[in-house]
C-alpha positions in Angstrom: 18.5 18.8 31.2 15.9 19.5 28.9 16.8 19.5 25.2 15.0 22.9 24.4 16.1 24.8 27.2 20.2 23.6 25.7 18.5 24.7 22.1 17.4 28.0 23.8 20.2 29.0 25.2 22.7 28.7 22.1 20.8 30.0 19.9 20.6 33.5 22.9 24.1 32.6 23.3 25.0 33.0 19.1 22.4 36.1 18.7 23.4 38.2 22.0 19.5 38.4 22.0 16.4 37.0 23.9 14.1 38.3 21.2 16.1 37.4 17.7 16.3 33.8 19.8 12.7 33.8 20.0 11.9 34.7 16.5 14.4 32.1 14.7 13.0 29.6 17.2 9.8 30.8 16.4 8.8 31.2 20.5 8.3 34.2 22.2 10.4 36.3 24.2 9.2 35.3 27.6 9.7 31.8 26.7 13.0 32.0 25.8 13.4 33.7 29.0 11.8 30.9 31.2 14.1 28.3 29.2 17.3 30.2 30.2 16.5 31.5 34.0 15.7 27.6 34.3 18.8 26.4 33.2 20.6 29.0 35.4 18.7 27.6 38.1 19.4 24.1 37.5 23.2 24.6 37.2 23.1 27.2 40.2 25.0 29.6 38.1 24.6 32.8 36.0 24.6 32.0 32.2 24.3 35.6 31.0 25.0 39.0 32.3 22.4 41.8 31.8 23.5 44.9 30.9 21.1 47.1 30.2 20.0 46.0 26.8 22.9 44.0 25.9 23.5 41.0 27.2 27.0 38.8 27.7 27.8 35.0 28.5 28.9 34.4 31.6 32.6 32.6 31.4 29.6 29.8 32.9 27.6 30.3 29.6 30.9 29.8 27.5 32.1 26.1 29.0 28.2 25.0 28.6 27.9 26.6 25.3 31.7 24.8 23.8 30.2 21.7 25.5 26.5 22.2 23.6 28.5 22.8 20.0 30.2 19.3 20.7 26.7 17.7 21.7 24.0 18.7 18.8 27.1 18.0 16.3 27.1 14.8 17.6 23.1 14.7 18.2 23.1 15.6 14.3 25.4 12.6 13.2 23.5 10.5 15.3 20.6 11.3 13.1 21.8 11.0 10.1 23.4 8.0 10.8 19.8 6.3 12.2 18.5 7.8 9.3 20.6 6.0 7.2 20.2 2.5 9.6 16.5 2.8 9.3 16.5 2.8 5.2 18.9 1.0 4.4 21.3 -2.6 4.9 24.2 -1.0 7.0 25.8 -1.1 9.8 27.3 -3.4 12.6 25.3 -6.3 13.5 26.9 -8.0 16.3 26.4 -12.3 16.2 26.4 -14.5 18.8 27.4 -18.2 17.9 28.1 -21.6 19.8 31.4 -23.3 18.4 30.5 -25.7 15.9 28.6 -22.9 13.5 31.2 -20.4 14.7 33.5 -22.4 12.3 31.5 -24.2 10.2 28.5 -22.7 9.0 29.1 -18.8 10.5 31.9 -18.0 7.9 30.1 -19.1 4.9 27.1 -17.2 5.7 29.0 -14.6 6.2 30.5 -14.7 3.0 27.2 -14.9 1.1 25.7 -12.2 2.6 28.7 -9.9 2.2 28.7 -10.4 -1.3 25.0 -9.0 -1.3 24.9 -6.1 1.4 28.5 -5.1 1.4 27.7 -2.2 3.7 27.1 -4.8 7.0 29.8 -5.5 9.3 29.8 -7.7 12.4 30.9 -8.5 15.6 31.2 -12.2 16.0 30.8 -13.9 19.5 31.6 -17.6 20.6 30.4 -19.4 23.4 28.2 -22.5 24.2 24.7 -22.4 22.9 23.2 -21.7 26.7 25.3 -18.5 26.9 24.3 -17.7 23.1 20.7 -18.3 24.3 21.0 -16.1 27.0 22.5 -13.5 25.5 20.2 -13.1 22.7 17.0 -13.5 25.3 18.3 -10.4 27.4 18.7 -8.2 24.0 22.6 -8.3 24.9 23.0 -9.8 20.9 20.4 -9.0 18.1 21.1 -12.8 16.8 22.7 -15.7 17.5 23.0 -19.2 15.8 23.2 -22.1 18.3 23.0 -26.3 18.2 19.2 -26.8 19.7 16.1 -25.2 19.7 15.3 -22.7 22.6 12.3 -22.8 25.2 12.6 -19.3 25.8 9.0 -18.0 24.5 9.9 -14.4 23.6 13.0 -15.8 21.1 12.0 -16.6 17.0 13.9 -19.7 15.6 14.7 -20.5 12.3 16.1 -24.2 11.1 19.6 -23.6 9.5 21.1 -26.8 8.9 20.8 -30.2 9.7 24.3 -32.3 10.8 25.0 -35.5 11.9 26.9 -36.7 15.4 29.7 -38.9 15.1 32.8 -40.7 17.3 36.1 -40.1 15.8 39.6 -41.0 17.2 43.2 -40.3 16.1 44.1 -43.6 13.6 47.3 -44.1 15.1 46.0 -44.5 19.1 47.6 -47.6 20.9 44.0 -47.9 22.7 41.9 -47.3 19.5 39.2 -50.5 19.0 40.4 -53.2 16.9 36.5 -54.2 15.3 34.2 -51.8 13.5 32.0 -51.4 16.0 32.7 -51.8 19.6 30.7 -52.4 22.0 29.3 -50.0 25.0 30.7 -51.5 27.6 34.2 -51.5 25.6 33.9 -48.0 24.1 32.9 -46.6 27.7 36.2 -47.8 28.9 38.2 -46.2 26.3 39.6 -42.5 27.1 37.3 -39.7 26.2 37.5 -36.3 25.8 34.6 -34.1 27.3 33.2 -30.9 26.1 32.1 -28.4 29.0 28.4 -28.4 30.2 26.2 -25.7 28.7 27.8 -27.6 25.1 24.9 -28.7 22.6 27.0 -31.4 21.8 27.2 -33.0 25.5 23.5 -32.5 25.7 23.4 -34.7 22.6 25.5 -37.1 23.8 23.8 -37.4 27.3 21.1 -37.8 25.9 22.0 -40.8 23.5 24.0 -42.4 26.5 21.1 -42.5 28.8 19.0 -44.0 25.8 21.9 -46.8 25.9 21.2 -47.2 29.4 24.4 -45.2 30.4 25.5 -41.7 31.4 28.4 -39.4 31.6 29.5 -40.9 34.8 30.5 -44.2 33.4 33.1 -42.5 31.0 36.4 -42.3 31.3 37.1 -38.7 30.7 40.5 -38.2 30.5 40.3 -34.7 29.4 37.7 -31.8 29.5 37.9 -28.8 27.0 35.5 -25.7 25.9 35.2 -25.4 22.1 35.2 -28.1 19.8 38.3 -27.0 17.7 40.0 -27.9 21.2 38.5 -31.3 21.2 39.1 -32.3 17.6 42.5 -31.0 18.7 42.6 -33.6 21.4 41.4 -36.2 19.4 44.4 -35.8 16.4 46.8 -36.1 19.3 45.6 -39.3 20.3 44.3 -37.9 24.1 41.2 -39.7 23.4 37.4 -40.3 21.5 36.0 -37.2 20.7 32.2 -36.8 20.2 31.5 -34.0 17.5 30.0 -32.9 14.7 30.1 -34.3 11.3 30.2 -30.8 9.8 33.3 -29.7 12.4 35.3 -33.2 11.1 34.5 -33.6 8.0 38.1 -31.8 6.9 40.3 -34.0 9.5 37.8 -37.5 8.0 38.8 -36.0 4.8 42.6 -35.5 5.4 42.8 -39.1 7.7 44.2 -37.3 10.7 41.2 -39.1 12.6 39.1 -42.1 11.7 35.0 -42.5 12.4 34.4 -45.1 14.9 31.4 -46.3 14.1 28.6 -46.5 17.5 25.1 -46.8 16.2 23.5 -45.9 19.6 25.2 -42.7 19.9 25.0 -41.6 15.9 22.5 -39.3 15.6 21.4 -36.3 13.5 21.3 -32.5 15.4 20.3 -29.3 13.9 21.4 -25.7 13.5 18.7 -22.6 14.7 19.4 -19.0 13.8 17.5 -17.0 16.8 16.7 -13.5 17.3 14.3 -11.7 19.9 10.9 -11.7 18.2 10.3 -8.6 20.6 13.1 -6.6 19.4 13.0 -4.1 16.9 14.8 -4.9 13.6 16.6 -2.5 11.3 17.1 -3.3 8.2 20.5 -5.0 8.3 19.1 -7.0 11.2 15.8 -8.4 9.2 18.0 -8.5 6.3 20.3 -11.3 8.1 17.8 -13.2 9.9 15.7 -13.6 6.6 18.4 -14.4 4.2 18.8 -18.1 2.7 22.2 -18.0 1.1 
């Protein structure tokens, strides 16, 4: 239905009059009119009676105008409140965020940008960085924060922090090394616990295991797991190895519930990307975010 002809026929509908409808719409008669005998057409039902030079709503015309009322008050919030979006840092931003910055770089940033635009609130989502990537390339999230840099052309990415990759195991595992540094062939034989594909992490460690002339398949996985909360969780237990981030660890190193065990040729160092849609438009709280450096 066409916005005008709705506007039309309230404003007949609170006069009782084609003509004082025209004039405080500033249209003419016959206009106002046309609008009208459209709609009736359109809903295949009379919306006024004519009588003589009076006119009455139609019990028709009084459903669609009760329903109008409820639309153009709503129509008129949803101005204002895009109004209010479009000058100035509000609103709900949603996030999208693979685990390892999800709990220890999300919250921080979070905090720090509270404190400065108190008027933002947001929707945080957690899932591995090809789902985060995927979401924010379809527009589904306005921003996301994920473990490796995309390859999707159309997404923007910003370096957020830098971390390192590390082996850690519970201290008090019966199978747990006896040297500093074990060798590949030993440490493949010890149990590990695997993240899921689609994890930065596994990519990471793949990748540094083929570089050592291995691969996934020469692991003993004893135990497979989504988010890395779950696999540190693993590792405290004693299930087996667990290969993480130093940022994600770095409390349970601190606190001795696991122990670094020490594997040059899978050490490495990884980074953090904030990512948004360089084609999508960005309202204030939404450039605010992806521009702000703590």
């Amino acid at each position: 239905m066409d916005i005008r002809k709705l506007e039309a026929f309230c404003k007949v509908y609170e006069l009782q009059s084609f003509s004082r409808a025209g004039e405080a719409m500033f249209l003419s008669q016959p206009t106002i009119s046309s609008h009208v005998a459209n709609l009736e057409d359109e809903l295949g039902v009379k919306l006024f009676d004519r009588l003589g030079r009076k006119i009455m709503p139609t019990q028709a015309g009084d459903v669609l105008y009760e329903s109008m009322v409820t639309i153009f008050r709503n129509l008129d919030r949803a101005k204002a409140a895009i109004e209010v979006l479009r000058d100035r840092v509000v609103g709900e931003l949603q996030v999208g965020c693979s685990t390892i910055p999800s709990h220890s770089i999300l919250p921080e940033l979070l905090k720090s940008f509270s404190a400065k635009y108190p008027e933002v609130s947001f929707i945080v989502h957690t899932g591995d960085s090809s789902e985060v990537i995927k979401r924010v390339a379809s527009g589904d999230w306005p921003v996301g924060i994920v473990g490796k840099r995309p390859e999707e052309e159309e997404l923007v990415a910003k370096l957020l922090a830098r971390d390192e990759t590390i082996l850690v195991a519970s201290p008090n595992a019966s199978w747990l090394p006896a040297g500093d540094e074990p060798s590949m062939d030993e440490l493949v034989k010890l149990p590990w616990i695997m993240r899921v594909q689609g994890s930065a992490t596994r990519m990471v460690l793949e990748n540094a295991l083929n570089k050592a002339g291995y691969s996934l398949q020469n692991l003993n996985i004893r135990c497979k797991v989504e988010g890395t909360c779950e696999s540190l969780a693993h590792a405290v237990h004693g299930v087996g190895v667990c290969f993480t981030s130093k940022l994600a660890a770095q409390s349970l190193l601190d606190s001795g519930e696991v122990v670094r065990i020490k594997v040059p040729a899978l050490e490495g160092r990884r980074e953090f990307y904030l990512i948004h849609h360089g084609g999508r438009y960005m309202f204030p709280a939404l450039k605010a975010f992806v521009e702000f450096h703590g």
